[in-house]
N, C-alpha and C positions, 0 to 999 in steps of 0.2 A: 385645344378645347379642355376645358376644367374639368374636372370631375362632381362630384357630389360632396365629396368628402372634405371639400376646400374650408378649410377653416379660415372666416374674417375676425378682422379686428375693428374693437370698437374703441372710442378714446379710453384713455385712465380719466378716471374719475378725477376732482379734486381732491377728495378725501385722503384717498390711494395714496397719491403724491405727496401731499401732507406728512401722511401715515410713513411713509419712506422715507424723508426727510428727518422725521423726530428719530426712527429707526435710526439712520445714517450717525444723526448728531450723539445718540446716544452709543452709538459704537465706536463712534471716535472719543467719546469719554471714557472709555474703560481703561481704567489706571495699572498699563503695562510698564514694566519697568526694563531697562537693559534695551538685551539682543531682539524682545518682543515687539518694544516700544517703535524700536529702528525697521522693521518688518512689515509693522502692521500699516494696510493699507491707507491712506484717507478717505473714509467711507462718505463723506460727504461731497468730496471732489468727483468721486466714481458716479456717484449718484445724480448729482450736478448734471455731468456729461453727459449721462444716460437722458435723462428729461430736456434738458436743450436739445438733443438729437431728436428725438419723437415725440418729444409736444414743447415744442419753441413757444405758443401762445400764449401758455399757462406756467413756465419756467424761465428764467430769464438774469439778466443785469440784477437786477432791483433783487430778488431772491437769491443771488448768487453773494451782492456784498452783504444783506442783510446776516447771511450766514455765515459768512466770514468774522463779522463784528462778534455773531455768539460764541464760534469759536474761540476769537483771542480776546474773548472775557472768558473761556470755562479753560484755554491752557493760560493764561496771566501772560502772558506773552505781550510785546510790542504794539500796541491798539492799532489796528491798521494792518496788518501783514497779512494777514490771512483772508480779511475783506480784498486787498489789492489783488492777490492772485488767485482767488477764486471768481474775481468778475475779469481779471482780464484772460484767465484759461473760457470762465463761460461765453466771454465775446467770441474769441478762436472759435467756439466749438458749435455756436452759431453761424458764424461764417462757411464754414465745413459742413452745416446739419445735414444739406439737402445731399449732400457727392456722400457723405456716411450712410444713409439709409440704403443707399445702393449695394455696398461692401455686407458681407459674411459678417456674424460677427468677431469670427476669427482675424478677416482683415481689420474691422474699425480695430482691434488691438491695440494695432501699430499706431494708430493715429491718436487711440489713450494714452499708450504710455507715453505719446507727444506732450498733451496736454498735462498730463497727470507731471511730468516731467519740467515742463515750462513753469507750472505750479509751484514745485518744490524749488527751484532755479531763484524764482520769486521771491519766495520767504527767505531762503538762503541767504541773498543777496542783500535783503532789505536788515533782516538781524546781524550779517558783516558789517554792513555800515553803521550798525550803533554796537560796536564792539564787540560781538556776540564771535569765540573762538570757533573753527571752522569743526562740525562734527563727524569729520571723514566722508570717502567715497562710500559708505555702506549706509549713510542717510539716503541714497539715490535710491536703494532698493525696491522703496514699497510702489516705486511707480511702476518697475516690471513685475511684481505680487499684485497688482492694480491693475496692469492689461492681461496678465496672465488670469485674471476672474473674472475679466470682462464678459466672454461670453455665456457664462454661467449665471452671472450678473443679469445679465440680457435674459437670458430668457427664463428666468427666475421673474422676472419684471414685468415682461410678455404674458405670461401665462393666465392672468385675474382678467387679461382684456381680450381673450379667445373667447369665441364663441360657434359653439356646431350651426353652418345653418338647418334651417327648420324647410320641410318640402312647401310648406305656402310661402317661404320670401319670395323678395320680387326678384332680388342679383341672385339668389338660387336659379330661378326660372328662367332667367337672361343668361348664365353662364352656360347653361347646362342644353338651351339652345345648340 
């Protein structure tokens, strides 16, 4: 039996997600150089993740390559690279949506720094093939900097779509039954 105190949730808004996304793209534009650059997470992949997991409707394929194509015009990078694996981690990570909501966010982690990891594997892969020298094991990093924020992440994200119920709702009066 619930309590009174149960806090629901309503969807994110469109805006929200929008609003997180422009967030995201502009945090992956911040021109780090070096040890930083190798560190800093893909704020748009994390982000990605996040909204394919809890709102698959509204997040998807279609917004996963679109944002890959703005990324490799804003790093001039390889046209393509970054669209490929950010739609095919966002396919996986639909795949996964529904068995993630079930997991802590501590557990989904592991299954970030899967995707976040396939991701990088991706790009890696696709800039070998057009010559591009290999930039060590310590380009892997931001994918574990990536699930290690994940739950921070998470409910950093959760929190705009909480809501106290009020004593006239109706699932107040049903749960409390």
């Amino acid at each position: 039996m619930a309590s009174a105190k149960t806090t629901l949730s309503k969807p994110a808004s469109g805006r929200f997600i929008l609003f997180t996304l422009a967030l995201g793209l502009l945090a992956n534009l911040v021109p780090w150089n070096g040890m930083a650059k190798l560190l800093w997470p893909d704020c748009i992949a994390l982000l990605l993740v996040y909204w394919i997991i809890y709102q698959p409707r509204h997040v998807g394929l279609g917004t996963a390559w679109f944002l890959g194509l703005l990324m490799d015009i804003a790093d001039g990078v390889l046209f393509g690279q970054h669209a490929l694996a950010y739609t095919l981690m966002a396919y996986m990570a639909q795949i996964l949506h529904r068995r993630l909501q079930m997991f802590s966010p501590w557990q989904q982690s592991l299954y970030v720094f899967g995707l976040l990891l396939i991701s990088l594997v991706i790009m890696l892969v696709t800039r070998l093939a057009f010559g591009a020298a290999f930039p060590g094991p310590l380009y892997f990093a931001s994918s574990v900097i990536g699930a290690v924020l994940w739950p921070s992440l998470s409910l950093l994200l959760r929190l705009p779509q909480h809501r106290k119920p009020r004593p006239d709702d109706t699932y107040t009066k049903l749960i409390n039954k």
